[in-house]
NUVEX-588559 format. One record per residue (C-alpha): residue number from 1; residue in three letters; chain; y negated, x, z negated. Coordinates in Angstrom, 1 decimal. Each point is the difference from the previous one (the first is absolute). Example, Ala and Ser with C-alpha at 12.3 -4.5 7.8 and 13.67 -1.06 7.14 Angstrom:
   seq   type   mol       yy       xx       zz
     1    ala     A      4.5     12.3     -7.8
     2    ser     A     -3.4      1.4      0.7
This chain:
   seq   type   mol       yy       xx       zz
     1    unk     A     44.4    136.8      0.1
     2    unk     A      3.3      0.6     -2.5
     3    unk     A      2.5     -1.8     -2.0
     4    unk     A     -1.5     -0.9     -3.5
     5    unk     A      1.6      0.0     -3.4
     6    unk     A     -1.7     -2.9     -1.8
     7    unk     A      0.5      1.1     -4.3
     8    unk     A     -1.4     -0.7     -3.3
     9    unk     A     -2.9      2.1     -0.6
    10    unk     A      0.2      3.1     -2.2
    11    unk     A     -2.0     -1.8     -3.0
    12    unk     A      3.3     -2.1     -0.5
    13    unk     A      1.8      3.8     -0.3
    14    unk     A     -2.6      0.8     -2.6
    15    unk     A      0.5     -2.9     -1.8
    16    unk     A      3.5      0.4     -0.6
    17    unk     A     -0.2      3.6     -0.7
    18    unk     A     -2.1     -1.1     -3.1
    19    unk     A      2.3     -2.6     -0.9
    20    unk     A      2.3      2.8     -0.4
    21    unk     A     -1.5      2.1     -2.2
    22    unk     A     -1.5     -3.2     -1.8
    23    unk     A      3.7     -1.3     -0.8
    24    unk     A      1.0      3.9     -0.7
    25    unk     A     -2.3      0.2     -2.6
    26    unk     A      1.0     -3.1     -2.2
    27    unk     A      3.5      0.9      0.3
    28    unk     A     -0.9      3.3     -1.4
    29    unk     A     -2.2     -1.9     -2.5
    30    unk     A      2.6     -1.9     -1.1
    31    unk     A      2.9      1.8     -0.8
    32    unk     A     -2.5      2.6     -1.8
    33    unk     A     -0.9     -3.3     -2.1
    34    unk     A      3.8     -1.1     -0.1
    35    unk     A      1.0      2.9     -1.4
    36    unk     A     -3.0      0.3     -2.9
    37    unk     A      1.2     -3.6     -1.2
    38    unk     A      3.7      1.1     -0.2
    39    unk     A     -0.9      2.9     -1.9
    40    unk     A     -2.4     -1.9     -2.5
    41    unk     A      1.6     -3.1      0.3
    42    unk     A     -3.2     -1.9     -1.3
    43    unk     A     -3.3      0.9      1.4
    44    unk     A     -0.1     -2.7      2.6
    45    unk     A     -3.2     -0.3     -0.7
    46    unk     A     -0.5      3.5      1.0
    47    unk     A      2.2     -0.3      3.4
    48    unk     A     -1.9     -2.8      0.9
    49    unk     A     -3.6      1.5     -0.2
    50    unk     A      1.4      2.8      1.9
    51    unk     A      1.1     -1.5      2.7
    52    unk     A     -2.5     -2.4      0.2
    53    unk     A     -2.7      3.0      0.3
    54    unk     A      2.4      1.5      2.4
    55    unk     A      0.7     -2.5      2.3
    56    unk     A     -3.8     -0.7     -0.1
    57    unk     A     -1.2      3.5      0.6
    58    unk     A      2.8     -0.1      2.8
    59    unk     A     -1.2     -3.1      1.9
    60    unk     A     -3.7      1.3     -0.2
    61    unk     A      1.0      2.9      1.7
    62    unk     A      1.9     -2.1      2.6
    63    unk     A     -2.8     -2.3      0.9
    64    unk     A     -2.3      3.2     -0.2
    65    unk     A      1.6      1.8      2.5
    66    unk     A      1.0     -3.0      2.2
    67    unk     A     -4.0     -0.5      0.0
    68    unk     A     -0.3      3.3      1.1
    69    unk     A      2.1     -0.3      2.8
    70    unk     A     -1.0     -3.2      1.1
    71    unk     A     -4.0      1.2      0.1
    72    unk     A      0.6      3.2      1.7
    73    unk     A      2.0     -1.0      2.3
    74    unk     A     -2.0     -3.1      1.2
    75    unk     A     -2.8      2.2      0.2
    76    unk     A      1.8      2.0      1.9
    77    unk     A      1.1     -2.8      2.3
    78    unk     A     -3.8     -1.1      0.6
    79    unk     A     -0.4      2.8      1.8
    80    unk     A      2.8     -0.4      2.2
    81    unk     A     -1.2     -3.5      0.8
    82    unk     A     -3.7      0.8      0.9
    83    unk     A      1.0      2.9      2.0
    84    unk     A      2.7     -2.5      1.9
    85    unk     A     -2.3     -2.3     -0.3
    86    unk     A     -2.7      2.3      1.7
    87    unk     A      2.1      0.8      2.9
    88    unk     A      1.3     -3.1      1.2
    89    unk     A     -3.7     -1.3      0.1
    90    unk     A     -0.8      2.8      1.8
    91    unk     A      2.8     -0.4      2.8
    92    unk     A      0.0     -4.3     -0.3
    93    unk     A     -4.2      0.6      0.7
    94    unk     A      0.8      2.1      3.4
    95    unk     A      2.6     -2.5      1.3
    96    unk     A     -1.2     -2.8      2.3
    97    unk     A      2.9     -2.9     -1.7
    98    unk     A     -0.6     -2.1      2.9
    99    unk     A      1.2      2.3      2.6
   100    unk     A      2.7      1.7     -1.9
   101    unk     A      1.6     -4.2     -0.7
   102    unk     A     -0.3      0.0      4.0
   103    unk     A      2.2      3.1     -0.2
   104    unk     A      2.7     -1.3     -2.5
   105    unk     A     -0.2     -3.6      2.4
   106    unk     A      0.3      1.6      2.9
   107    unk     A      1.8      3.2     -0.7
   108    unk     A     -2.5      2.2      2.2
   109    unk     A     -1.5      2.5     -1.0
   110    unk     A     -3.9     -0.2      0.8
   111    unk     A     -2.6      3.2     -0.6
   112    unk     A     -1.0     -1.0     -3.1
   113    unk     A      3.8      0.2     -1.0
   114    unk     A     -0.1      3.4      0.8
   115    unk     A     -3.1      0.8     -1.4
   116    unk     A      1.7     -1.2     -3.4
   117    unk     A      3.1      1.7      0.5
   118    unk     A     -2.3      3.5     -0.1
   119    unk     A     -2.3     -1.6     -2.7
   120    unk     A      3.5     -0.2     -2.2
   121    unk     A      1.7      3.2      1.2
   122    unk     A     -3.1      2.0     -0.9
   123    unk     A     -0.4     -1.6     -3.4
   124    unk     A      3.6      0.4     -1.2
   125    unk     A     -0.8      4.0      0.1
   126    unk     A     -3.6     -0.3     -1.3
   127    unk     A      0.9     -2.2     -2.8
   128    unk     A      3.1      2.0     -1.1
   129    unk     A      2.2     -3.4      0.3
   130    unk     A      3.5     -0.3      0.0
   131    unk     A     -0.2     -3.0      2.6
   132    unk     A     -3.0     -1.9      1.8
   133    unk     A      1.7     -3.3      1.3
   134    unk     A     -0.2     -3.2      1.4
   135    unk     A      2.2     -3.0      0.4
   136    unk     A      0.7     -4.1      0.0
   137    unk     A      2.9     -1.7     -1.5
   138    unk     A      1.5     -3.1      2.4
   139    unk     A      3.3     -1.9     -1.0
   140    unk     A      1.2      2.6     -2.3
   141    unk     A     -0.3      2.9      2.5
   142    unk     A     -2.5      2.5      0.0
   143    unk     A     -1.9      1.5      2.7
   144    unk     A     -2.4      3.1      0.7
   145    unk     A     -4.0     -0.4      1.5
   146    unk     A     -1.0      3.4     -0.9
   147    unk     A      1.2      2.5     -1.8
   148    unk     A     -1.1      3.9     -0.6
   149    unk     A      1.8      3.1      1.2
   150    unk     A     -0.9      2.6     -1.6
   151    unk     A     -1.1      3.8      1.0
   152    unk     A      3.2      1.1     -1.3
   153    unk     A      2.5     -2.8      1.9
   154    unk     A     -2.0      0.6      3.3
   155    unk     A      1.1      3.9     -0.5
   156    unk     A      3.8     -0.7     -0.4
   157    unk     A     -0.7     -2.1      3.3
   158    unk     A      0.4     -3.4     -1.8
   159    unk     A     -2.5     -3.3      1.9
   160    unk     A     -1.9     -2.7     -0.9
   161    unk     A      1.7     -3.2     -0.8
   162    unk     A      0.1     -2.4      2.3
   163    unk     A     -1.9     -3.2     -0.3
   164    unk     A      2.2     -2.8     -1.2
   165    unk     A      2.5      2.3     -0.6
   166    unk     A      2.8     -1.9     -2.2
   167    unk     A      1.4      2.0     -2.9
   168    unk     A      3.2     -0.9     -1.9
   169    unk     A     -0.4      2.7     -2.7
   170    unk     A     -1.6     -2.3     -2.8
   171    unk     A      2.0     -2.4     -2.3
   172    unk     A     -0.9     -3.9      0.0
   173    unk     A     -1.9      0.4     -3.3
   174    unk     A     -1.7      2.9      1.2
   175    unk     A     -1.2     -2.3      3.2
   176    unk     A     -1.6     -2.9     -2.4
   177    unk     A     -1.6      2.5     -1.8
   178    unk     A     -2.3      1.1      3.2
   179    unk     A      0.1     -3.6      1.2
   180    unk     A     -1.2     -1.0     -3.1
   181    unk     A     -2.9      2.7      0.1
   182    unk     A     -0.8     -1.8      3.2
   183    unk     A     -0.9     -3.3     -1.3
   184    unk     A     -2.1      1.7     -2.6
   185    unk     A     -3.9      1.0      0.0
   186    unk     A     -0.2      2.6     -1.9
   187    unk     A      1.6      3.2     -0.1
   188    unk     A      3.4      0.1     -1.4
   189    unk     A      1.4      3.6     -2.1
   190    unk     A      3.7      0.8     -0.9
   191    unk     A      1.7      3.1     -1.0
   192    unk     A      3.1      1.1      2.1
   193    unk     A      2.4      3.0      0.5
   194    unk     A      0.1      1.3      3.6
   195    unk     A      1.8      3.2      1.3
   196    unk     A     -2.4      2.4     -0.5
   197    unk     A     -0.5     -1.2     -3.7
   198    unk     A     -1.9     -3.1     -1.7
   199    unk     A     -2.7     -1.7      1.5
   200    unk     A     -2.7     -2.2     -0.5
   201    unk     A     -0.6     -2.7      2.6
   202    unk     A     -3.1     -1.7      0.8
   203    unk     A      0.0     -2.9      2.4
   204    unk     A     -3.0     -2.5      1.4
   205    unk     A      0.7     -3.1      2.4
   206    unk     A     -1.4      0.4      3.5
   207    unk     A     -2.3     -3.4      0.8
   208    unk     A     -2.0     -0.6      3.4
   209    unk     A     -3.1     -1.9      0.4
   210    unk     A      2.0     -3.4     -0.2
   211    unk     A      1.7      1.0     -3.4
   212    unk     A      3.5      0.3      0.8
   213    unk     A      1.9      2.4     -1.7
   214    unk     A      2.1      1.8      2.3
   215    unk     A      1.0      3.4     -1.4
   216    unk     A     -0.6      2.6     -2.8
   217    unk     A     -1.0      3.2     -0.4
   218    unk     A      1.9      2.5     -2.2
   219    unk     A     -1.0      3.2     -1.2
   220    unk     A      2.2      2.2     -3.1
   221    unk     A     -0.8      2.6     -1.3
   222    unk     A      2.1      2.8     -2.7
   223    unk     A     -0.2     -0.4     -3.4
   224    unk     A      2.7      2.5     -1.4
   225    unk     A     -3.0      2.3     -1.2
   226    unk     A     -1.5     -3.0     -1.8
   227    unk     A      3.4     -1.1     -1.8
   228    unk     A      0.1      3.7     -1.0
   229    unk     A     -3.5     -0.5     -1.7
   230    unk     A      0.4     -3.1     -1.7
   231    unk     A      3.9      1.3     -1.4
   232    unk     A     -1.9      3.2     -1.0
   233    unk     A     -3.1     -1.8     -2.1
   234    unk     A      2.7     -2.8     -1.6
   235    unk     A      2.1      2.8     -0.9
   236    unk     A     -2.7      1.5     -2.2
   237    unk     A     -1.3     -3.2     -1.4
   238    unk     A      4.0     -0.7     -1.3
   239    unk     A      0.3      3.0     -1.3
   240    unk     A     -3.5      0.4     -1.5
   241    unk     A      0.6     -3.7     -1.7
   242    unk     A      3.0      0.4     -1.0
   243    unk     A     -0.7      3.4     -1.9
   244    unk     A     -3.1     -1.7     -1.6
   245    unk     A      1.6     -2.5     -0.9
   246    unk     A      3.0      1.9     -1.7
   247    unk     A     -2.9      1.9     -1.9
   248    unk     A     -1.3     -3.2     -1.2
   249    unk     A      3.6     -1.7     -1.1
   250    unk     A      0.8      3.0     -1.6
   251    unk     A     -3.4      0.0     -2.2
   252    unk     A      0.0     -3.6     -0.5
   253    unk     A      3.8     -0.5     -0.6
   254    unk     A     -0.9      2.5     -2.8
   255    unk     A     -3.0     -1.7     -1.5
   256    unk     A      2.0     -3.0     -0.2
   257    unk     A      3.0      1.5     -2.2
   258    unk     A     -2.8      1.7     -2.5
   259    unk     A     -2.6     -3.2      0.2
   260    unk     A      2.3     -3.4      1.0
   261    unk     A      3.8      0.6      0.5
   262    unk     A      0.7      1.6     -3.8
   263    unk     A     -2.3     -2.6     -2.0
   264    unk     A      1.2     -2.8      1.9
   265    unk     A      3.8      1.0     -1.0
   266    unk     A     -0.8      0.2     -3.4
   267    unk     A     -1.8     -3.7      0.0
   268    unk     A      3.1     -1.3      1.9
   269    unk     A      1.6      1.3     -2.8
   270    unk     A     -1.8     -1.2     -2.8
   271    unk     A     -0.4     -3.6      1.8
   272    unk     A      4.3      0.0      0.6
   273    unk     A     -0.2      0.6     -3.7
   274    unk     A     -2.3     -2.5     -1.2
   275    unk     A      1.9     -2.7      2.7
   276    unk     A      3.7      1.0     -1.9
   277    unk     A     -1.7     -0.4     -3.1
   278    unk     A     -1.5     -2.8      0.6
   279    unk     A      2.8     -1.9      1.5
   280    unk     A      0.9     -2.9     -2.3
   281    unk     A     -3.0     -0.2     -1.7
   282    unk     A     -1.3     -3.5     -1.2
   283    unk     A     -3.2      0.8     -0.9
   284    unk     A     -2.9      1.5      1.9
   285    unk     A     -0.8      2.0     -3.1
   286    unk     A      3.1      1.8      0.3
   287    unk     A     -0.9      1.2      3.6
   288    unk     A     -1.3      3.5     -0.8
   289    unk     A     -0.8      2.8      2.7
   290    unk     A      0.6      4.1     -0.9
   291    unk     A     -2.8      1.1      1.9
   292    unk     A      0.7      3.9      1.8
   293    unk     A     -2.3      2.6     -0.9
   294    unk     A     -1.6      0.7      3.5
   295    unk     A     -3.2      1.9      0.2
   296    unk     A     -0.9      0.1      4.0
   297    unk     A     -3.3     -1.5     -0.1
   298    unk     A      0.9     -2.0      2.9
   299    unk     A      1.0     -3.2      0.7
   300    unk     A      3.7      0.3     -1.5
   301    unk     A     -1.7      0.7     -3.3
   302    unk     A     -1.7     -3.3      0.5
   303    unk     A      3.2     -1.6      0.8
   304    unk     A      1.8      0.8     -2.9
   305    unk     A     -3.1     -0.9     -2.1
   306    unk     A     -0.3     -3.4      1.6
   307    unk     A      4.3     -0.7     -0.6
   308    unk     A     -0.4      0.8     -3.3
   309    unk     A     -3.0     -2.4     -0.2
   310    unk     A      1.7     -2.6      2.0
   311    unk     A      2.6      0.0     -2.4
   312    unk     A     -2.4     -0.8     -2.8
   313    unk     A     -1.7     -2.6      2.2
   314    unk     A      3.3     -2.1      0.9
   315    unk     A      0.8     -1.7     -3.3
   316    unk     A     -3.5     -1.6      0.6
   317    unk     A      0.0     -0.4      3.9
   318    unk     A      3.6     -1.1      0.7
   319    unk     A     -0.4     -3.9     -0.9
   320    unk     A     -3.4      0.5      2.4
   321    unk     A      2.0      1.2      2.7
   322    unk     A      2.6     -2.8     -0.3
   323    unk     A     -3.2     -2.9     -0.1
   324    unk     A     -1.4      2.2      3.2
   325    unk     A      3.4      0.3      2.3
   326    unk     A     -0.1     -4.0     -0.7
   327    unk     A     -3.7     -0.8      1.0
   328    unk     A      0.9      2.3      3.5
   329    unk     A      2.9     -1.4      0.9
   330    unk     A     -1.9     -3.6     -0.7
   331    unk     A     -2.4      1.3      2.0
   332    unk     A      2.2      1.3      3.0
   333    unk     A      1.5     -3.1     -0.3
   334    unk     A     -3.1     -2.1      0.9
   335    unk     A     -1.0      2.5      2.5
   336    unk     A      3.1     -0.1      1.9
   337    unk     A      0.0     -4.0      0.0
   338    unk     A     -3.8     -0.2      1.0
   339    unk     A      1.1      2.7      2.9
   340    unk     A      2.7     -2.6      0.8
   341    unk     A     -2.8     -2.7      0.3
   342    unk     A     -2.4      1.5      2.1
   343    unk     A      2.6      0.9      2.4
   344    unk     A      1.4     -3.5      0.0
   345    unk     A     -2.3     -3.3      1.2
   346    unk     A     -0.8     -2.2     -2.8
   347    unk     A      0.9     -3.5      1.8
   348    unk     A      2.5      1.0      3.4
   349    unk     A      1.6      2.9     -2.2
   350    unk     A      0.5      1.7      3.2
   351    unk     A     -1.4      4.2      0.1
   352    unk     A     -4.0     -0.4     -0.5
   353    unk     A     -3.0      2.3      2.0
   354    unk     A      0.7      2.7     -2.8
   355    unk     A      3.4      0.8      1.2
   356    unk     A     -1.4     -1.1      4.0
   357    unk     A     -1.9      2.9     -1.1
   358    unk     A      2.7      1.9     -1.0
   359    unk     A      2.2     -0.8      3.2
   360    unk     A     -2.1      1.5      2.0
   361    unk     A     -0.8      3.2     -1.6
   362    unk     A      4.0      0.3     -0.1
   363    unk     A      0.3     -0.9      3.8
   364    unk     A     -2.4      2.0      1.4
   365    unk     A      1.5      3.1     -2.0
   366    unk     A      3.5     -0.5      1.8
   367    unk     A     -2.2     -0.2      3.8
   368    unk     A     -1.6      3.0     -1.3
   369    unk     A      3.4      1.4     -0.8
   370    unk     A      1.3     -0.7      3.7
   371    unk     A      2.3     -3.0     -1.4
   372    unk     A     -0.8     -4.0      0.1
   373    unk     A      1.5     -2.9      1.1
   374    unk     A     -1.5     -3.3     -0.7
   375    unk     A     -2.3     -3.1      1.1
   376    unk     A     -2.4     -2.3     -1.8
   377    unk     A     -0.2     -3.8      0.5
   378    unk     A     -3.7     -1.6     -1.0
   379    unk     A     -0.3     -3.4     -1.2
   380    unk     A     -2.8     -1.7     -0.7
   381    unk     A      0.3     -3.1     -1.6
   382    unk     A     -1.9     -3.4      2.4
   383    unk     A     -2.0     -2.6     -1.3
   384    unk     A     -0.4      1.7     -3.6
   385    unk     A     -3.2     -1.1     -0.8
   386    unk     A      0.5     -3.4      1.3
   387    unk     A      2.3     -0.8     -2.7
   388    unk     A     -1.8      1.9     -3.0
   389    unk     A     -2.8     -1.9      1.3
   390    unk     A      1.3     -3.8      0.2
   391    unk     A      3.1      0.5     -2.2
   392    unk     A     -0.8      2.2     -2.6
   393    unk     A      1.0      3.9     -0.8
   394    unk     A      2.9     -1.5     -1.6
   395    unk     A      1.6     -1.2      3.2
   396    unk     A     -1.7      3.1      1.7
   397    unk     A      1.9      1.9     -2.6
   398    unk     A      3.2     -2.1      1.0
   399    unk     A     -0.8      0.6      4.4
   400    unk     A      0.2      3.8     -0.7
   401    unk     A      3.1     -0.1     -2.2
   402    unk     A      1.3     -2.3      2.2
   403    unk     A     -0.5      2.7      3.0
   404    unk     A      0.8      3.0     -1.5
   405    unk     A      3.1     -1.8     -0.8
   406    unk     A      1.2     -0.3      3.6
   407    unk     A     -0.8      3.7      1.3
   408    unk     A      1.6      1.2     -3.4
   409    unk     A      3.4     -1.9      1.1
   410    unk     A     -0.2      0.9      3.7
   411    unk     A     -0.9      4.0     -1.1
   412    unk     A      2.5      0.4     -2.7
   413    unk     A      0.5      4.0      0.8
   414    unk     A     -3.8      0.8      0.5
   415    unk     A     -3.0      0.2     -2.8
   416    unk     A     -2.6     -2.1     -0.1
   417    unk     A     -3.5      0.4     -1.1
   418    unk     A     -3.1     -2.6     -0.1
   419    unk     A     -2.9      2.1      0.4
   420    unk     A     -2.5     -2.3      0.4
   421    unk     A     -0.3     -3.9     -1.4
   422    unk     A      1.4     -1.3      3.2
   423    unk     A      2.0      3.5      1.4
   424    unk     A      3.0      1.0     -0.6
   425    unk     A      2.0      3.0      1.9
   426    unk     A      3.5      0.9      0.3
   427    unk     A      1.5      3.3      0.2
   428    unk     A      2.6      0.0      2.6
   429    unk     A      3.0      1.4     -1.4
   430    unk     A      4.3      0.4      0.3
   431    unk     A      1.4     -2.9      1.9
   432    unk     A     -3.3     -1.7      0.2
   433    unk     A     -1.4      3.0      2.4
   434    unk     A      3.1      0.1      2.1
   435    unk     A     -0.4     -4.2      0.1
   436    unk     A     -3.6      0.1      0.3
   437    unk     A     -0.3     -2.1      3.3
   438    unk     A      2.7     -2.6     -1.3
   439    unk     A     -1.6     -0.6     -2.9
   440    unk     A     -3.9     -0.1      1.5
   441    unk     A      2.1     -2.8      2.0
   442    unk     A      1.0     -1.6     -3.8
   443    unk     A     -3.3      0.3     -1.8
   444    unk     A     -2.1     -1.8      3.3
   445    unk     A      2.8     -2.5     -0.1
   446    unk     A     -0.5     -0.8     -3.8
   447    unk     A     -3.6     -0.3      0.1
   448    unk     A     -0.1     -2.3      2.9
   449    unk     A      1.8     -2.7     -1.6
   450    unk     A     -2.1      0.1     -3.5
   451    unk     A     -2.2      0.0      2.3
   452    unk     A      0.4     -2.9      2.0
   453    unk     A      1.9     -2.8     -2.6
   454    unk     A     -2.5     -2.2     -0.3
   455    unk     A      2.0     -1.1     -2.9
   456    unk     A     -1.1      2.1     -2.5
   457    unk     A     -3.1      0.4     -2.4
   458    unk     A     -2.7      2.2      1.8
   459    unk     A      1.1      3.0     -2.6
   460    unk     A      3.5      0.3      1.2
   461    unk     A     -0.1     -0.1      3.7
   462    unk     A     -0.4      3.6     -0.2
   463    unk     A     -1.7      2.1      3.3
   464    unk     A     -0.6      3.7      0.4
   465    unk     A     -1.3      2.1      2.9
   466    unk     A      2.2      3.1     -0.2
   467    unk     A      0.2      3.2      2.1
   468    unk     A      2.5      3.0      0.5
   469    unk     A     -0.1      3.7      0.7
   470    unk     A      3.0      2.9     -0.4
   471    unk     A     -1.1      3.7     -0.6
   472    unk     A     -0.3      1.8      3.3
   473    unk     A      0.2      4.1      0.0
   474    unk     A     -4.1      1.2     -0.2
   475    unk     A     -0.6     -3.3     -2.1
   476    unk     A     -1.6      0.6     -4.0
   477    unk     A      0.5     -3.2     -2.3
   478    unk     A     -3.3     -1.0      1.2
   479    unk     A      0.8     -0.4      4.0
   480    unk     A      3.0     -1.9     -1.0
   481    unk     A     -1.8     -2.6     -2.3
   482    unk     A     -3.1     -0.4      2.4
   483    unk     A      3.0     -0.9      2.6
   484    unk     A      1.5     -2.4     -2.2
   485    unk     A     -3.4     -1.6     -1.1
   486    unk     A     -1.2     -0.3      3.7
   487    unk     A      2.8     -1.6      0.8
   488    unk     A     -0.2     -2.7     -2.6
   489    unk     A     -3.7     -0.8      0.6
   490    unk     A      1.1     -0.5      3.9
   491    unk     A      3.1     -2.6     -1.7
   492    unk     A     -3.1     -1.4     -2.6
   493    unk     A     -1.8     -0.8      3.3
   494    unk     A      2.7     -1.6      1.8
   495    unk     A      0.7     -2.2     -2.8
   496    unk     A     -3.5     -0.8     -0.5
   497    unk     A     -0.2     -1.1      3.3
   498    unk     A      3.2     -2.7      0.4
   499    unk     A     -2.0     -1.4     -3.8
């Protein structure tokens, strides 16, 4: 056993050591580009496709050899882990767990204890490992069951440890860490610095027959020689990236100046001319465009063709393009107010199932982002059909207004949606979440006095069966409205039953 350095691994270091040569190059790109437009003055154009080609050949490169590193190195990693894997099986298979939890209960040490204080002893040395060790975490302390001495430490006279030996060499987080390898069951892998170097640790939960999880078993092993390797083989994917990728600015940044860069200046010129020209002009006849001469066969050629054609073709298209802009904004217009409708309910004008729809999609990204608070309250409207059926739809029409009216004045900070013919929902929201209870409290108040007042026409004494749930951590949108909608069928039932 030894005090542990708990660290970021060394793929954060690689990361930022490509950062650095990322952001290197742009600057360099940059001022080289800086100082071309100061000398020219004009070819922004130019600049611009430089740099773009620069900074894109740069990023490639990045991503390139951050791929690089990232693949080698987890392969590298998967062999770590199967051999760790490999050898704490082998030593967890020759342990009997049921009489090594008697040890750590009892703190005596049977014969099987010291057959698995040789079993680890001897595989420390035939496994090469920097340490072979087992422990169990109890109120933030941490304690030895069996730990390997190796060949060497016996030599310079040093023991066993003792079972149930306390040590105070490890830092609370370091603690949590093995006690939460405990509680796991699987085997757990971090990287850490040690004394002799950095390590890689491997550690699986000891569990007897009864499955209780009493200890862990750790084994690390050195991985200096494989940082060397993966440093070496990302080293000679940057710089074989980056040089290929120098070759290939250089060629294309020279293409562009004979192919794009230099025709496309001379259009700009000819088009600033035409648009000085043409300033002040009342006629489209007097709009005329001095086509370059430019001869790439490409699609600049084609471009200065088609603006010179264009000009021809605006004196006939302009007054279509003025009658077209109108019929798409007309037509924006009337898809942004049908939009409007079908998010709206046609009679209670409260939210409809679109935007129900809509809610939920929204509220289940924020779970899914770790961050929700909020309830839903179901209503469903009594007696419904009863009054469509003896009254009319009219005063059916009038019951559900009337309703919706009532848990729209009560829930004044909260949306509401109607879902269903006789369903609404509210979103718990603001002050009406914090007041949730208090105004449950209101809204079963209200209802039991339309309710009851005998007084009224059968379409205004107004009852609802209504239910509540609040988002609890683990929920999705759909455990929360099940909740909600259980608890309003249980309220539907009551109700039903004092009827």
């Amino acid at each position: 056993m030894r005090h542990i350095t708990f660290h970021k691994t060394q793929t954060l270091r690689g990361l930022r050591f490509f950062v650095f040569l990322f952001s290197v190059f742009c600057k360099k790109i940059l001022f080289f580009s800086a100082k071309e437009n100061e000398m020219t003055h004009k070819k922004t154009i130019h600049r611009s496709l430089i740099l773009g080609s620069a900074v894109f050949i740069a990023f490639m490169c990045f991503l390139l050899s951050i791929q690089a590193y990232l693949t080698y190195s987890q392969s590298l990693y998967k062999r770590y882990d199967d051999k760790l894997s490999n050898i704490l099986n082998y030593a967890t298979n020759r342990i009997d767990m049921d009489d090594l939890y008697q040890n750590t209960i009892t703190g005596q040490k049977t014969e099987k204890y010291n057959d698995v204080q040789q079993l680890l002893n001897g595989m420390v040395d035939d496994f090469e490992l920097f340490y072979l060790y087992s422990l169990f975490v109890r109120n933030d302390s941490m304690y030895n069951i069996c730990s390997a001495t190796s060949k060497a430490e016996r030599e310079r006279g040093e023991e066993d440890m003792k079972l149930l030996e306390p040590t105070d060499a490890y830092e609370l987080s370091e603690i949590r860490k093995f006690a939460k390898a405990m509680t796991k069951n699987e085997i757990s892998y971090f990287e850490e610095d040690s004394d002799w170097g950095p390590a890689y640790t491997a550690c699986k939960p000891y569990v007897n027959s009864l499955g209780v999880h009493f200890g862990v078993i750790c084994a690390d092993v050195s991985i200096a020689e494989l940082h060397k390797t993966v440093n070496n083989y990302v080293l000679y994917n940057v710089i074989l990236t980056l040089g290929l990728g120098l070759l290939f600015a250089l060629i294309l940044l020279v293409w562009l100046r004979h192919n794009v860069t230099g025709p496309i200046l001379a259009l700009e010129k000819s088009a600033r001319h035409f648009a000085e020209k043409s300033r002040g002009k009342k006629t489209p006849d007097e709009l005329i465009f001095d086509a370059p001469e430019i001869h790439t066969h490409n699609e600049v050629e084609s471009l200065s063709n088609a603006i010179s054609q264009m000009s021809k073709d605006m004196r006939t298209y302009v007054q279509g393009l003025l009658e077209a802009e109108e019929q798409a904004r007309s037509a924006q217009e009337q898809a942004e107010d049908m939009t409007q409708l079908a998010f709206k309910d046609a009679l209670t004008h409260v939210n409809s199932k679109v935007a129900y729809d809509k809610m939920k999609e929204s509220l289940q990204e924020q779970i899914d982002k770790g961050g929700a608070t909020f309830g839903f309250v179901m209503i469903d409207l009594n007696n419904l059909k009863e009054v469509n059926d003896h009254y009319g739809h009219d005063c059916g029409d009038k019951y559900i207004l009337g309703c919706c009216h009532i848990f729209c004045t009560i829930y004044k900070q909260s949306p509401i949606y109607r879902f269903g013919g006789d369903e609404f929902v509210v979103l718990l929201q603001n002050s009406d979440y914090k007041n949730r209870d208090k105004l449950f409290k209101v809204i079963e108040s209200e209802f039991k006095k339309t309710r009851n007042n005998t007084s009224r026409p059968a379409w205004e004494r107004y009852s609802v069966a209504y239910g509540m749930a609040t988002y609890q951590l683990g929920d999705n949108v759909e455990d929360v409205f099940k909740r909600a909608d259980d608890s309003m069928y249980q309220k539907k039932m009551e109700i039903k039953g004092m009827a």
